[in-house]
C-alpha angles and dihedrals in degrees: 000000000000117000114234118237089224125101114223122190119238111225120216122220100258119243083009099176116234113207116215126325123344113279102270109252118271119248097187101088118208106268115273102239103054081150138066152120122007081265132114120238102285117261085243097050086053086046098047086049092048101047089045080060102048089043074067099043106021086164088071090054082100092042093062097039084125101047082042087049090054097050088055091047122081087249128124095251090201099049126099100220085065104112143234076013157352141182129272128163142212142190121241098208115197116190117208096274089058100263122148114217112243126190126203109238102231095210105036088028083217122136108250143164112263106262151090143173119335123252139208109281099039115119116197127010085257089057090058099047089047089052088052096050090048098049103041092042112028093240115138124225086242086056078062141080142182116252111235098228099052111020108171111346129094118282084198143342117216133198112208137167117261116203116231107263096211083186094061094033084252116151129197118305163146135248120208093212111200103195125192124201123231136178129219118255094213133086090234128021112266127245097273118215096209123212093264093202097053099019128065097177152331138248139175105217120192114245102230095049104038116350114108118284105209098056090029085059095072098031109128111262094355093086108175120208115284123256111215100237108144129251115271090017120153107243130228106246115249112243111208124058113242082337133171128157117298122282114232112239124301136227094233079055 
């Protein structure tokens, strides 16, 4: 995806609160080769990420039976035109307050994760997350850091419902969205140039009041309260993909 000339503000919430000191600065930089070869990330790389998740969340092992379905099949587990579903990926970017970066989705209207399907070229599953984040924001990978309780490996991986996109001869879908966490390397968050064709607008939501609580919940040192599910419990899928509540209009609308 093209980057747009045009620079776009990128609103704070307002009052947002900021509990306790600044995050401390990360000192684990983003690996040097996110590109590479006109090759997508390898079926045993996604399935090495995906089982270093689930050795963290073994609970969610049911949960990812599909994603899990795909990467014992022949199928391209990357490509969109594996269906019922295919892998895509997203970055979870927490500012220094504790914030979590949040994009307007132009067409859904909906608040997402920066993020989308992985292309050739990119290496890992983080590389293309990385990628995503950079085109549809204007961030660079060196305004970017690894979080040191994750690195490189996933804070969460989602399943969520597609709609059938009659225009694309898409049908109805799932993507199975493996999302990283990063934090930023600066002091304050840049001044962002947003992907003026898929993006309406920016915000950088605090994670206890709006971010999502499934993946916030396992931010590092944005812990939300617990929900009482039990452990081992299956858990509901979660419908929407990257999904908060609607942003109201931009002014990059």
């Amino acid at each position: 995806m093209s980057r747009p000339g045009a620079i776009a503000a990128c609103p704070t919430e307002a009052a947002a609160p900021r509990s306790g000191t600044p995050l401390p600065l990360s000192t684990h930089s983003l690996p040097s080769n996110l590109r590479g070869d006109r090759v997508p990330p390898s079926r045993a790389h996604i399935r090495a990420t995906v089982e270093a998740y689930l050795s963290r969340h073994a609970e969610e092992r049911d949960t990812l039976d599909g994603l899990l379905a795909v990467l014992d099949s022949t199928r391209e587990p990357s490509s969109r035109a594996t269906l019922p579903g295919h892998v895509t990926c997203s970055a979870v970017v927490i500012d220094r307050h504790r914030r979590v970066l949040h994009i307007s989705h132009r067409v859904t209207g909906l608040s997402l994760y920066p993020g989308g399907h992985i292309e050739a070229g990119d290496r890992t599953l983080l590389a293309a997350a990385v990628r995503e984040v950079c085109e549809e924001t204007g961030l660079r990978p060196g305004d970017l850091s690894l979080t040191p309780q994750f690195l490189d490996e996933p804070i969460d991986v989602d399943v969520h419902d597609i709609d059938a996109n009659p225009a694309k001869g898409e049908a109805v879908h799932q993507h199975f969205d493996i999302r990283f966490a990063f934090y930023l390397t600066a002091e304050q968050p840049p001044e962002l140039t947003l992907q003026d064709e898929e993006v309406a607008g920016a915000q950088w939501l605090h994670v206890r009041r709006r971010a999502l609580p499934h993946t916030a919940g396992k931010a590092p040192h944005c812990r939300a309260p617990r929900t009482g599910r039990a452990p081992g419990a299956r858990q509901r899928q979660r419908p929407d993909p990257r999904r908060s509540r609607p942003v109201p209009p931009s002014s990059t609308r």
